[in-house]
KOLPATI-538462 format. One record per atom (N, C-alpha, C): residue number from 1; residue in one letter; atom name; x, y, z. Coordinates in pm, whole numbers, plus 50000, padded with zeros to 5 digits. Layout:
BEGIN
MARMAR  pase  marvex  gukol     px     py     pz
MARMAR   NUM       a     CA      X      Y      Z
...
END
This chain:
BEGIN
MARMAR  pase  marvex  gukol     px     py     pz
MARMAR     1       x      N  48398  50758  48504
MARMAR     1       x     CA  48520  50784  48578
MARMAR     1       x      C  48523  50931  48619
MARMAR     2       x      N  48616  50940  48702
MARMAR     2       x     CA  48588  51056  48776
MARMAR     2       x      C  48792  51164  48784
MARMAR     3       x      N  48773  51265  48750
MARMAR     3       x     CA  48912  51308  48737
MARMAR     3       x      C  48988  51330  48879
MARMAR     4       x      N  49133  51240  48841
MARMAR     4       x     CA  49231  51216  48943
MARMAR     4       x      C  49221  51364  49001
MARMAR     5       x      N  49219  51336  49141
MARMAR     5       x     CA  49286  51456  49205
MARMAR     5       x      C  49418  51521  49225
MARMAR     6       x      N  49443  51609  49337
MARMAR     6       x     CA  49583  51668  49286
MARMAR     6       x      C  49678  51606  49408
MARMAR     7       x      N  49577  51555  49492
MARMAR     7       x     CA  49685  51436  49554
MARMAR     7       x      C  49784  51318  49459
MARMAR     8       x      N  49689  51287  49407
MARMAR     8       x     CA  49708  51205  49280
MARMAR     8       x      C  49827  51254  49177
MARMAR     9       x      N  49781  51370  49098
MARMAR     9       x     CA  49875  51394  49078
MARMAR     9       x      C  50030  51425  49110
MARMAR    10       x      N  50023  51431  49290
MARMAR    10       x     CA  50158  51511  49326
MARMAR    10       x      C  50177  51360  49343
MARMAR    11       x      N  50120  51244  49380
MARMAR    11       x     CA  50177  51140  49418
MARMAR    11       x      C  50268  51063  49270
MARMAR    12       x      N  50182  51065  49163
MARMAR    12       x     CA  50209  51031  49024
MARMAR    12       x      C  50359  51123  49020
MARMAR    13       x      N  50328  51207  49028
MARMAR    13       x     CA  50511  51317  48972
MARMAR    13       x      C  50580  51266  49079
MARMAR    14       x      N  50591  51255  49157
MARMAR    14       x     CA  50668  51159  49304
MARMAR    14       x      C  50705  51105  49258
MARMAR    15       x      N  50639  50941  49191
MARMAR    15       x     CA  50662  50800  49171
MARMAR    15       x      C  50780  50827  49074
MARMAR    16       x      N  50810  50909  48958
MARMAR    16       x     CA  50924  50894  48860
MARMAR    16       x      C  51062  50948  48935
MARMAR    17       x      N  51069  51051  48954
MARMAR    17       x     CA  51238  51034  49036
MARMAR    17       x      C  51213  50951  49171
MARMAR    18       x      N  51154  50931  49258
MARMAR    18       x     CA  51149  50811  49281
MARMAR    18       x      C  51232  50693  49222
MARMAR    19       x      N  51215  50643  49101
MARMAR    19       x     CA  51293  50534  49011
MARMAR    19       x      C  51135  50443  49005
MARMAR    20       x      N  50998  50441  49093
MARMAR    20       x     CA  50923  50375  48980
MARMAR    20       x      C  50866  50391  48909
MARMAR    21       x      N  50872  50219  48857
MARMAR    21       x     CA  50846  50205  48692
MARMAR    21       x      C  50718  50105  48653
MARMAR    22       x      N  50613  50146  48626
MARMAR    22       x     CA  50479  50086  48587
MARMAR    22       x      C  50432  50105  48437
MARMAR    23       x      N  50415  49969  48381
MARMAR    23       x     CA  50275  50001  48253
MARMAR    23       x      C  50147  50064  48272
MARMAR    24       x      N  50132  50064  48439
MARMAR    24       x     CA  49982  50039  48477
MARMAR    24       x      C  49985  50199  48517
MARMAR    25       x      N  49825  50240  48465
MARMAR    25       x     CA  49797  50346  48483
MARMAR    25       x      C  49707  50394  48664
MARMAR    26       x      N  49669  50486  48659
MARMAR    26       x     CA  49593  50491  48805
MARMAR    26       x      C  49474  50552  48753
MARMAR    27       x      N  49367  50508  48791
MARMAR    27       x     CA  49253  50554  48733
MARMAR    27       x      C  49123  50611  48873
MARMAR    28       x      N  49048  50622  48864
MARMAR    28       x     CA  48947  50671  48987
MARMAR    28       x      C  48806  50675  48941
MARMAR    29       x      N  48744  50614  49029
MARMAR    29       x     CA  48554  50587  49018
MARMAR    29       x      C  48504  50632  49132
MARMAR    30       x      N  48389  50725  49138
MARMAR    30       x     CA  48344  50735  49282
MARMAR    30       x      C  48378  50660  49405
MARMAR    31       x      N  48380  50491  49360
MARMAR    31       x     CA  48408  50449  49445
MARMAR    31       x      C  48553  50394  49513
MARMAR    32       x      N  48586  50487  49438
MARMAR    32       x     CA  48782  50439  49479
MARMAR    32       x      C  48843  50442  49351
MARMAR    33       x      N  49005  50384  49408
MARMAR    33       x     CA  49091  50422  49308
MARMAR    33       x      C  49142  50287  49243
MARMAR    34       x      N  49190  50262  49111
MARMAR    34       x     CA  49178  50142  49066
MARMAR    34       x      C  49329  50187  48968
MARMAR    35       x      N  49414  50052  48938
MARMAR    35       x     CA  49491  50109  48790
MARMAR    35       x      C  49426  49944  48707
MARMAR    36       x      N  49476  50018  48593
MARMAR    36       x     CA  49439  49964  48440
MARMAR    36       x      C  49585  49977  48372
MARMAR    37       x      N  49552  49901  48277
MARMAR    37       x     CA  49711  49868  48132
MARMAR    37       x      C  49594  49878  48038
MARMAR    38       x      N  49635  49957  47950
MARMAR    38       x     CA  49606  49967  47819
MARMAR    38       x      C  49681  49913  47728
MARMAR    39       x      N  49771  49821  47760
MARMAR    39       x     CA  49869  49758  47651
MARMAR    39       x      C  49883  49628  47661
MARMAR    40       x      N  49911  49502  47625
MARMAR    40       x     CA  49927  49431  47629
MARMAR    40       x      C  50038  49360  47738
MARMAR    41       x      N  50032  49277  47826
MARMAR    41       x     CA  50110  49252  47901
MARMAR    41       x      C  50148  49110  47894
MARMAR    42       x      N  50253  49042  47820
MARMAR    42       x     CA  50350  48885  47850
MARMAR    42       x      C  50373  48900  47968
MARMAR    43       x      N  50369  48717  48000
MARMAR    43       x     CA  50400  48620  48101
MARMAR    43       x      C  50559  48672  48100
MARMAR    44       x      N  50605  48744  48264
MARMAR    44       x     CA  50747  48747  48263
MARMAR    44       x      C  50734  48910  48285
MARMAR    45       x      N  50656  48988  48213
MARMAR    45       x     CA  50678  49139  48221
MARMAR    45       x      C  50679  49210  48326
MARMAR    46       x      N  50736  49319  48389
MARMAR    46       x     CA  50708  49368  48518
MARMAR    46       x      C  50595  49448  48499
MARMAR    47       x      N  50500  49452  48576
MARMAR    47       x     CA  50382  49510  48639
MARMAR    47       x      C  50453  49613  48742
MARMAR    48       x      N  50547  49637  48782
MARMAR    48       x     CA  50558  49738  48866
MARMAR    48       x      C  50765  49711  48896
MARMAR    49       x      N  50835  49785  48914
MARMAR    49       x     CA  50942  49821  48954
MARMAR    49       x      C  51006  49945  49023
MARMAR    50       x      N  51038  49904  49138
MARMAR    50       x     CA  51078  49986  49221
MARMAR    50       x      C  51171  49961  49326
MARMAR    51       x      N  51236  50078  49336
MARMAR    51       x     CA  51341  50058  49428
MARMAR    51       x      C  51314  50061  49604
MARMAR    52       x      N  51360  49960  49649
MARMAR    52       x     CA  51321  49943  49788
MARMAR    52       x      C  51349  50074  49894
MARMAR    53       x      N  51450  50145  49845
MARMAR    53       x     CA  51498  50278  49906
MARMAR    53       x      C  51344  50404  49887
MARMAR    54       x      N  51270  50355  49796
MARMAR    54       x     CA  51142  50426  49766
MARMAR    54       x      C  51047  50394  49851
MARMAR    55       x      N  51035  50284  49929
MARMAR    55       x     CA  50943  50228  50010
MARMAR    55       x      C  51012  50198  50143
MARMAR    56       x      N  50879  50196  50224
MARMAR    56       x     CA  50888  50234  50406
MARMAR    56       x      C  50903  50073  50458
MARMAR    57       x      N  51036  50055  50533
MARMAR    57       x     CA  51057  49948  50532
MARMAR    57       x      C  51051  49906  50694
MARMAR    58       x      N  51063  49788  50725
MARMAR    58       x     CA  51042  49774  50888
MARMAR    58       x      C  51073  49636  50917
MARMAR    59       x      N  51126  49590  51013
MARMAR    59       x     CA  51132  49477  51095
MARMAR    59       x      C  51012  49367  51093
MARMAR    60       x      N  50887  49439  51128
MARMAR    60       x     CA  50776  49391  51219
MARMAR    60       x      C  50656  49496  51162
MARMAR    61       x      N  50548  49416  51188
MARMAR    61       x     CA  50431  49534  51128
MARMAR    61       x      C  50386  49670  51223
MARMAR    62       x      N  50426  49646  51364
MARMAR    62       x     CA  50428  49718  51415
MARMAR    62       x      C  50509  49826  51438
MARMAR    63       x      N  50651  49794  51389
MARMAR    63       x     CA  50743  49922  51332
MARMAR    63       x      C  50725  49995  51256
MARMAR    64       x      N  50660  49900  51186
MARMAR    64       x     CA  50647  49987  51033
MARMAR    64       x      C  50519  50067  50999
MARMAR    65       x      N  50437  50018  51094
MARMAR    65       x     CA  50327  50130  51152
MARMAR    65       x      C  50358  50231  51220
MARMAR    66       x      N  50506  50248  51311
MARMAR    66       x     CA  50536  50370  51354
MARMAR    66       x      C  50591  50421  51311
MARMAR    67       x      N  50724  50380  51188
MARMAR    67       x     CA  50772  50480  51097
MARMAR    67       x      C  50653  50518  51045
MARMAR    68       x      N  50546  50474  50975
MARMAR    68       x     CA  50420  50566  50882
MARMAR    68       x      C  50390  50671  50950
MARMAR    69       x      N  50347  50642  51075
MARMAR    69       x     CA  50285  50744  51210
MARMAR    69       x      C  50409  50840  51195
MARMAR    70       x      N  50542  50824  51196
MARMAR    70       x     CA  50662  50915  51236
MARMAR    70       x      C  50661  51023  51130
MARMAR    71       x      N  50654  50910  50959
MARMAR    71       x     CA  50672  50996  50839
MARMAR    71       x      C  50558  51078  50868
MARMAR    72       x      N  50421  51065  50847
MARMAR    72       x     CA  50330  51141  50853
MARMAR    72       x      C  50305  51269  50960
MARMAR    73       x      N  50404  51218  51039
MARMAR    73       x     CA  50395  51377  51106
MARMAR    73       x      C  50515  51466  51101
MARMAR    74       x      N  50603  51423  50999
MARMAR    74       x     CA  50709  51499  50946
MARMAR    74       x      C  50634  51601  50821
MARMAR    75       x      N  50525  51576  50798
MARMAR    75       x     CA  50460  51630  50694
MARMAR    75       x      C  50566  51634  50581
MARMAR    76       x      N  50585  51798  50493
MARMAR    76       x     CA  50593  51765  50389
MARMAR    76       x      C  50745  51782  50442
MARMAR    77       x      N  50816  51760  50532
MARMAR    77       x     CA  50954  51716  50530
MARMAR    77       x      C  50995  51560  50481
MARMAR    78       x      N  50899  51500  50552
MARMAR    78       x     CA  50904  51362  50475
MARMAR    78       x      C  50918  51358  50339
MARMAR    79       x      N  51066  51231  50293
MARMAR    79       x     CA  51044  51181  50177
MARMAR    79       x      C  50929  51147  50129
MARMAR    80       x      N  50840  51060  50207
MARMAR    80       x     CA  50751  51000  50152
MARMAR    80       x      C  50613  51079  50179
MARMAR    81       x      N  50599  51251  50172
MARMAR    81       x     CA  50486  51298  50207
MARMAR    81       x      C  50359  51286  50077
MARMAR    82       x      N  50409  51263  49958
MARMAR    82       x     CA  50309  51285  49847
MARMAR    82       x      C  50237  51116  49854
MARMAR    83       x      N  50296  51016  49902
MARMAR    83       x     CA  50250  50923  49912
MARMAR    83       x      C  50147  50909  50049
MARMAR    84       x      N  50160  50929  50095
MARMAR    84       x     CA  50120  50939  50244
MARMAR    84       x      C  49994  51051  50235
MARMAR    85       x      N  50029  51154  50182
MARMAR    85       x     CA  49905  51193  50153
MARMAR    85       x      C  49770  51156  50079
MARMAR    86       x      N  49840  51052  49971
MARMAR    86       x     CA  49762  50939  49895
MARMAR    86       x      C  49676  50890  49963
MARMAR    87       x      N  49719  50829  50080
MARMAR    87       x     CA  49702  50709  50173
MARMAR    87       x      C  49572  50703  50173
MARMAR    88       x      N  49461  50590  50236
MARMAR    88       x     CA  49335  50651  50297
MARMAR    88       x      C  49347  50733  50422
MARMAR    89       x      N  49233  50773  50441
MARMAR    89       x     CA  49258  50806  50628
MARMAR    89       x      C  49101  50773  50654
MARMAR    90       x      N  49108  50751  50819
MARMAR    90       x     CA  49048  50718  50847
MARMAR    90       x      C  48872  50687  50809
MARMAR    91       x      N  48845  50832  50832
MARMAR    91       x     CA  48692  50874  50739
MARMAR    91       x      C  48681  50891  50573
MARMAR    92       x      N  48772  50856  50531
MARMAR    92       x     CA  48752  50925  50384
MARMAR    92       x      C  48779  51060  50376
MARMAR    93       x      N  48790  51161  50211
MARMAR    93       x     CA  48773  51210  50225
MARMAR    93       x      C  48727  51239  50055
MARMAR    94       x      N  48619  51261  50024
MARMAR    94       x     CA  48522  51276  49923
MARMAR    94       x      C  48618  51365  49811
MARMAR    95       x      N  48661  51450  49862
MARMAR    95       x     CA  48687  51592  49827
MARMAR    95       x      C  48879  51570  49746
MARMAR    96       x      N  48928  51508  49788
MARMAR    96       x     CA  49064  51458  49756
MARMAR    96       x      C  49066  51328  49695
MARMAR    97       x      N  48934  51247  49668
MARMAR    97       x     CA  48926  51091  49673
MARMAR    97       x      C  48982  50984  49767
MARMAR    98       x      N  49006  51041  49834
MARMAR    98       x     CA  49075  50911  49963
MARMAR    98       x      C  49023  50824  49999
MARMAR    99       x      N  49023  50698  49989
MARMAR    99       x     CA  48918  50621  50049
MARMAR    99       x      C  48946  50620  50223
MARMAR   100       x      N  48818  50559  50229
MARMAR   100       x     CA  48811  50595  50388
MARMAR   100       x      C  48889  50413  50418
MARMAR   101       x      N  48908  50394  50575
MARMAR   101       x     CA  48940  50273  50653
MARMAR   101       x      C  48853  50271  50703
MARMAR   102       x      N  48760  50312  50741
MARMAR   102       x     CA  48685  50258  50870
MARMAR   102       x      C  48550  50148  50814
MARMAR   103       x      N  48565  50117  50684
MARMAR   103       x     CA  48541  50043  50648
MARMAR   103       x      C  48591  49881  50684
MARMAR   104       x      N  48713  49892  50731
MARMAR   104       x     CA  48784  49757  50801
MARMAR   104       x      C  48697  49720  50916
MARMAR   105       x      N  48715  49552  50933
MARMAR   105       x     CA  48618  49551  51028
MARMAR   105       x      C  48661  49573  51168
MARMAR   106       x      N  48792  49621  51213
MARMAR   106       x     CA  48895  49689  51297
MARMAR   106       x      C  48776  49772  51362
MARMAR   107       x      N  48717  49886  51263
MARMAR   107       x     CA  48680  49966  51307
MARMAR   107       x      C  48517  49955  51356
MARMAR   108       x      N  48496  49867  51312
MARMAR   108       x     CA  48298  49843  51338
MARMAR   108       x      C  48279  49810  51450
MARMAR   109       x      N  48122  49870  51492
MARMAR   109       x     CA  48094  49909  51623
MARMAR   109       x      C  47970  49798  51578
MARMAR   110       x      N  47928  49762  51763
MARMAR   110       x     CA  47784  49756  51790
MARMAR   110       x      C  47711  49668  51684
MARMAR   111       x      N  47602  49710  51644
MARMAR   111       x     CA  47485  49670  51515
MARMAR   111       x      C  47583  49605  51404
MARMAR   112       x      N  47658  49666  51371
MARMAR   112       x     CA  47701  49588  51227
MARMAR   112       x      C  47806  49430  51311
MARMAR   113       x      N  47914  49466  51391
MARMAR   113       x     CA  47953  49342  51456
MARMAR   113       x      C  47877  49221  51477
MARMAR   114       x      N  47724  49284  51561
MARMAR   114       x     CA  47645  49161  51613
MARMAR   114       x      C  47621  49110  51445
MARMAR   115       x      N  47592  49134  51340
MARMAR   115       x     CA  47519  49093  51238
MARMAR   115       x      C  47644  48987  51173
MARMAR   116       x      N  47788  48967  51222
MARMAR   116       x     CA  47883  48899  51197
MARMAR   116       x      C  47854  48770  51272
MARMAR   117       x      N  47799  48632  51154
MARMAR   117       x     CA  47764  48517  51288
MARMAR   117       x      C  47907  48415  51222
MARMAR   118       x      N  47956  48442  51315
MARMAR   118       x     CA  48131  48351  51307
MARMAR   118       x      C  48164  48292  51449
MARMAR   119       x      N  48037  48279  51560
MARMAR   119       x     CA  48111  48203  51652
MARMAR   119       x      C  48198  48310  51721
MARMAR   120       x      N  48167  48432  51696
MARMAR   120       x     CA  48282  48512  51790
MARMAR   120       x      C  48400  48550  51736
MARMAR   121       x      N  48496  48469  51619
MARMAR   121       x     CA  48556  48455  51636
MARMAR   121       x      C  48626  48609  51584
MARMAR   122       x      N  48584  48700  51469
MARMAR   122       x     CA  48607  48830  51438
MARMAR   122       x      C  48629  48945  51564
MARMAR   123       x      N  48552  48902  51618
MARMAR   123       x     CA  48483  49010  51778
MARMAR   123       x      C  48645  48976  51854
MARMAR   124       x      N  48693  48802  51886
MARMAR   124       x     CA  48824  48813  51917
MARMAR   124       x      C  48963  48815  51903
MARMAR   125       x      N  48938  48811  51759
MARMAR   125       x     CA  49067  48840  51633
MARMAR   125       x      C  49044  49072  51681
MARMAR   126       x      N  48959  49097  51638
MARMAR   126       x     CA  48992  49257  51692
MARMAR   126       x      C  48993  49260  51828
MARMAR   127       x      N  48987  49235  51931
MARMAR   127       x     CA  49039  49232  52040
MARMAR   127       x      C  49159  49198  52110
MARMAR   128       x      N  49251  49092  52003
MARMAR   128       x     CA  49362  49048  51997
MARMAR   128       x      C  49412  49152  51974
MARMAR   129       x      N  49384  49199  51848
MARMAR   129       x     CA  49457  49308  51787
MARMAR   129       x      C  49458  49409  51795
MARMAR   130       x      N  49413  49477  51914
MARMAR   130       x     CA  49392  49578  51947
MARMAR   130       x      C  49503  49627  52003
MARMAR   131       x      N  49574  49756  51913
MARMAR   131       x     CA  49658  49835  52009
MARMAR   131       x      C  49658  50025  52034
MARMAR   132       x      N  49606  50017  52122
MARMAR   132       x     CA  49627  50152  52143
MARMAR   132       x      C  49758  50264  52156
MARMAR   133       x      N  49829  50156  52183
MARMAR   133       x     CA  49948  50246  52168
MARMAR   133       x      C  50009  50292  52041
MARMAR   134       x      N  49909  50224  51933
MARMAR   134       x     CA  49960  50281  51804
MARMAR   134       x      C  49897  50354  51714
MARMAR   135       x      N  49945  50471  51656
MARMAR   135       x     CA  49831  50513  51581
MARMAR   135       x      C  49748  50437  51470
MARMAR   136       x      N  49642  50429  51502
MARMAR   136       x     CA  49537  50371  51431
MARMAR   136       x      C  49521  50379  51298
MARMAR   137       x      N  49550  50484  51257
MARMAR   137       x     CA  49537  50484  51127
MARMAR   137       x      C  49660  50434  51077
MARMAR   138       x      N  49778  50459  51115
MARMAR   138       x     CA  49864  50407  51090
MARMAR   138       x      C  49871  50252  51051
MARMAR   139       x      N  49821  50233  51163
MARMAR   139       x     CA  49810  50033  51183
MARMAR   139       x      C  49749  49966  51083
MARMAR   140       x      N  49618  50030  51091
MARMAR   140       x     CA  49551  50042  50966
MARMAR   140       x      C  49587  49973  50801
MARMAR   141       x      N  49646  50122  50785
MARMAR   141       x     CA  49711  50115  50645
MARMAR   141       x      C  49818  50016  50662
MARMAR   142       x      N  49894  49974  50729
MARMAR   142       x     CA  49971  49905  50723
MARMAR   142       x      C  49889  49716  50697
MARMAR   143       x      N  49820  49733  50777
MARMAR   143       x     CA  49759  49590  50827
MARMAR   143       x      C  49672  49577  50672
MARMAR   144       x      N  49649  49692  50564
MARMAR   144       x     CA  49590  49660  50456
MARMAR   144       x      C  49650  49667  50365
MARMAR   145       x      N  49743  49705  50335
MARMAR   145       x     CA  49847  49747  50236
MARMAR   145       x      C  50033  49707  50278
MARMAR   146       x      N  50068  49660  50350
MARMAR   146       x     CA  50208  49632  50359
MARMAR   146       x      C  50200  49487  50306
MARMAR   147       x      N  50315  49463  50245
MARMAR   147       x     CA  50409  49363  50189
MARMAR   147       x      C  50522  49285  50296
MARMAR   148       x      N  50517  49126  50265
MARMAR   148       x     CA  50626  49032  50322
MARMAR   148       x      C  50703  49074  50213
MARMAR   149       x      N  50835  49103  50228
MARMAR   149       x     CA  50959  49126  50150
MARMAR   149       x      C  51051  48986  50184
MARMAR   150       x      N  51012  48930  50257
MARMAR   150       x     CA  51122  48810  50272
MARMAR   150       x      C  51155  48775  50359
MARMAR   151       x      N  51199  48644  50410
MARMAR   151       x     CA  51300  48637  50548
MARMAR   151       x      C  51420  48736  50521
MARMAR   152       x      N  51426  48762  50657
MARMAR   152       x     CA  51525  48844  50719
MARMAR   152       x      C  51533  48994  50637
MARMAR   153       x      N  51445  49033  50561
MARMAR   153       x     CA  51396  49141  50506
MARMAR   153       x      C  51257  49280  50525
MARMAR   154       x      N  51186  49192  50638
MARMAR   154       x     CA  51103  49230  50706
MARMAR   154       x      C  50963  49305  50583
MARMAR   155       x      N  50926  49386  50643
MARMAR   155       x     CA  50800  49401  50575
MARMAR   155       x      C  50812  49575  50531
MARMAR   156       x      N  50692  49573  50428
MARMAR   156       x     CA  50714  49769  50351
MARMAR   156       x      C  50570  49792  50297
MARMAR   157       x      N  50571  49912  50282
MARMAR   157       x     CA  50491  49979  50242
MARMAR   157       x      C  50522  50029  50065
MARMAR   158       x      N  50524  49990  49979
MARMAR   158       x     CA  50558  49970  49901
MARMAR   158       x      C  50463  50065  49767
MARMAR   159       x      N  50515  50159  49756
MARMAR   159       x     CA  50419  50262  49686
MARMAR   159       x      C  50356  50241  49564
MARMAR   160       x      N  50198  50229  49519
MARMAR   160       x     CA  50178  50157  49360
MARMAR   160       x      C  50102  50050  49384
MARMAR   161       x      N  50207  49949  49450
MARMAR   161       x     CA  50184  49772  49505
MARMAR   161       x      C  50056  49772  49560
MARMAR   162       x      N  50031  49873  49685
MARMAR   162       x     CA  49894  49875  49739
MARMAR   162       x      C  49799  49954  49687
MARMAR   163       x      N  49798  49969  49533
MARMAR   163       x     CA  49719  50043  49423
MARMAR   163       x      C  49650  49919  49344
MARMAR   164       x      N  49729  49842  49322
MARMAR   164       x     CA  49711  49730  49226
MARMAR   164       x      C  49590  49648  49268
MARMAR   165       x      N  49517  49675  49181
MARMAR   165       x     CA  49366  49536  49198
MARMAR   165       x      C  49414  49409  49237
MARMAR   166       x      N  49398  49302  49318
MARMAR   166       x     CA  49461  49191  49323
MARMAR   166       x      C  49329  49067  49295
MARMAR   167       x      N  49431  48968  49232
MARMAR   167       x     CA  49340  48854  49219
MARMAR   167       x      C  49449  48778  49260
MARMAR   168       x      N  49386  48713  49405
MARMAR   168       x     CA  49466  48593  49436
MARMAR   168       x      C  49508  48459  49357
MARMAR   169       x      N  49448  48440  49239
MARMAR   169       x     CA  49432  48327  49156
MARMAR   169       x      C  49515  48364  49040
MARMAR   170       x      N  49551  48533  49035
MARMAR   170       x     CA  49620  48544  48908
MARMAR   170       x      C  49794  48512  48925
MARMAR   171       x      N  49819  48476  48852
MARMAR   171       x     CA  49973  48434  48839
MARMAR   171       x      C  50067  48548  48897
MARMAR   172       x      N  50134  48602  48944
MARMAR   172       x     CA  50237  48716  48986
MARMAR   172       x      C  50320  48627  49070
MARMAR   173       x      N  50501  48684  49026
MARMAR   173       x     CA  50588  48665  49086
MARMAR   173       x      C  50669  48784  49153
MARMAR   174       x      N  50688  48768  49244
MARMAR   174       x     CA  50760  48924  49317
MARMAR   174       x      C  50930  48839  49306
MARMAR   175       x      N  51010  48939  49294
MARMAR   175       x     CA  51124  48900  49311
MARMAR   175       x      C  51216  49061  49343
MARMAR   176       x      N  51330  49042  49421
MARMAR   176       x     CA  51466  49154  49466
MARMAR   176       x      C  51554  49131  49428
MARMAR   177       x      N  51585  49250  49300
MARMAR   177       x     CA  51726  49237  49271
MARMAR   177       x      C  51844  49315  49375
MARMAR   178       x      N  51941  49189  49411
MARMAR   178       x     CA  52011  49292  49477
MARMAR   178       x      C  52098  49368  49404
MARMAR   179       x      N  52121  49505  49475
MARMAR   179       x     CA  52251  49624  49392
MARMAR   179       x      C  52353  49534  49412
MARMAR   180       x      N  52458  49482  49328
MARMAR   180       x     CA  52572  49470  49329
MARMAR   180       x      C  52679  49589  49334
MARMAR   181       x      N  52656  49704  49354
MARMAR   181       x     CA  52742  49805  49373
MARMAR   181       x      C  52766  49843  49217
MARMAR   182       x      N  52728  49859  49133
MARMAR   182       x     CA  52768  49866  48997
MARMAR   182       x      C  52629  49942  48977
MARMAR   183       x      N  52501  49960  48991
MARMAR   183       x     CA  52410  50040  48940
MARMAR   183       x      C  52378  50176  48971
MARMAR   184       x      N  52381  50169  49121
MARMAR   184       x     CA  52392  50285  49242
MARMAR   184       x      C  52226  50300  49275
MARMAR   185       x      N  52134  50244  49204
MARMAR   185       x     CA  52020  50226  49225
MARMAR   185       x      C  51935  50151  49368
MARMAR   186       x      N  52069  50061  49437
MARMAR   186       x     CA  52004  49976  49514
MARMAR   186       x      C  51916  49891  49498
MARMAR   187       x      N  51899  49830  49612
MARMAR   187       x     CA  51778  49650  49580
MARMAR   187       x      C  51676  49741  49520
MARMAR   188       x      N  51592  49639  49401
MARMAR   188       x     CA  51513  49668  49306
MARMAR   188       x      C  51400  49557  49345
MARMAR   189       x      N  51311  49581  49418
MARMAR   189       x     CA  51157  49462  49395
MARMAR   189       x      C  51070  49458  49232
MARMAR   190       x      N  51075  49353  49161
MARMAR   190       x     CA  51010  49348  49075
MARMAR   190       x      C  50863  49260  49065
MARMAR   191       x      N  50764  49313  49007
MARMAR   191       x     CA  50690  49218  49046
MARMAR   191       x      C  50596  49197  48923
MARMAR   192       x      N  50615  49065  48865
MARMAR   192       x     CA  50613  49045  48705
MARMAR   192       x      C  50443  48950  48724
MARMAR   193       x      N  50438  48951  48567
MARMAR   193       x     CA  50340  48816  48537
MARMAR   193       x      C  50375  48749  48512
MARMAR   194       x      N  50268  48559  48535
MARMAR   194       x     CA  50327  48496  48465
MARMAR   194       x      C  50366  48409  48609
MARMAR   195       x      N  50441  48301  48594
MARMAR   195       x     CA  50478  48222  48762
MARMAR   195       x      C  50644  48203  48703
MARMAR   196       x      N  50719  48219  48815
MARMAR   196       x     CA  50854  48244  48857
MARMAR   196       x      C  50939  48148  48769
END
């Protein structure tokens, strides 16, 4: 393993006034960033809690690719600059641990495309999806890391959530508590083990 950087760290001191709340640690290997529990975790426990007011929220994925684009060039005026600096970007960057995007197949050119034999159909799924009018990296991160929050709740960027190793086969229930006006905390996404 390889020692967190100080992105890392400013993002980690972020996450607590913030309001989230994880067992799970954040860890880092040459080849990216990973979290781990060192403790035992029951069916039912939250794996992650956080308040929705902490995360970048949007209509549509394409909004919510331009608030990212908007926050990120608010720099460190942005609430959400220690996260965002987290983010990947485009190329990587060795030196901060960032993983790179252009690893998506969004971004592949030429030689590696042709070696994709699907009938085409990748070559016109990124051509569909092609928008220039948005920042790319933006879109990006969004198109790899944003969350369905629900009908009529639209979609987020959800800080941590797109940290978490995923196994589609493993049990997780996401659920929103709403604020009843009594906490002052606002809607709370929890997202436990274990099935609902």
């Amino acid at each position: 393993m390889v020692a967190i950087g100080r992105a890392a760290s400013t993002f980690l001191s972020w996450t607590t006034p913030q309001g989230i709340q994880t067992p799970l640690e954040l860890s880092q290997r040459p080849e990216g960033r990973f979290t781990i529990c060192k403790r035992d975790i029951s069916p039912g426990d939250d794996l992650l809690s956080i308040p929705l007011s902490s995360c970048l929220k949007s209509d549509s994925l394409e909004n919510l690719a331009e608030k990212l684009a908007h926050e990120k060039n608010r720099g460190s005026k942005s609430k959400f600059a220690p996260y965002i600096e987290f983010l990947p970007t485009l190329e990587g960057d060795e030196a901060s641990g960032r993983p790179a995007l252009s690893h998506l197949p969004r971004f592949w050119k030429g030689k590696r495309l042709d070696l994709v034999l699907d009938g085409g159909q990748l070559d016109a799924r990124m051509r569909r999806d092609e928008r220039p009018d948005i920042d790319q990296w933006a879109l990006a991160c969004v198109d790899s890391r944003a969350n369905f929050l629900g009908d009529g709740m639209g979609y987020a960027m959800t800080p941590m959530l797109d940290m978490i190793n995923h196994d589609g086969t493993a049990p997780t229930c996401a659920r929103i508590d709403k604020d009843k006006g009594f906490s002052g905390a606002g809607d709370i996404l929890h997202l436990t083990t274990g099935k609902s």
